[in-house]
C-alpha distance (Angstrom), angle and dihedral (degrees) to the residues before:
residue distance angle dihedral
X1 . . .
X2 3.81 . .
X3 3.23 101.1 .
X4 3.91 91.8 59.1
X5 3.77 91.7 53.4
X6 3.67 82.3 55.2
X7 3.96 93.2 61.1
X8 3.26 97.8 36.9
X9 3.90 83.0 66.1
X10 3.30 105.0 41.1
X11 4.27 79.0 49.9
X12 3.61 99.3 -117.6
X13 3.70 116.4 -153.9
X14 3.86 112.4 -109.4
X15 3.30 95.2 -118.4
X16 3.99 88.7 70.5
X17 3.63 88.6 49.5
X18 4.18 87.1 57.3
X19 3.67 88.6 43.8
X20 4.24 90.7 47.2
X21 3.53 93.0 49.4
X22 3.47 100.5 42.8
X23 4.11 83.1 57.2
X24 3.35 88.0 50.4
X25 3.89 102.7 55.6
X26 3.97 90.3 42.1
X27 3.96 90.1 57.8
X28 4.08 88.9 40.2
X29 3.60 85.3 53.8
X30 3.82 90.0 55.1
């Protein structure tokens, strides 16, 4: 996903990651 790459650049905290992927699975789920 792009805008991971993005984050991961900019050096995102990992609590945004959590947060991201937790989004993620909930609209996989759907």
């Amino acid at each position: 996903i792009q805008a991971v790459k993005r984050e991961q650049e900019k050096g995102a905290p990992p609590q945004a990651y959590r947060k991201l992927f937790k989004y993620l699975r909930e609209v996989s789920g759907l």
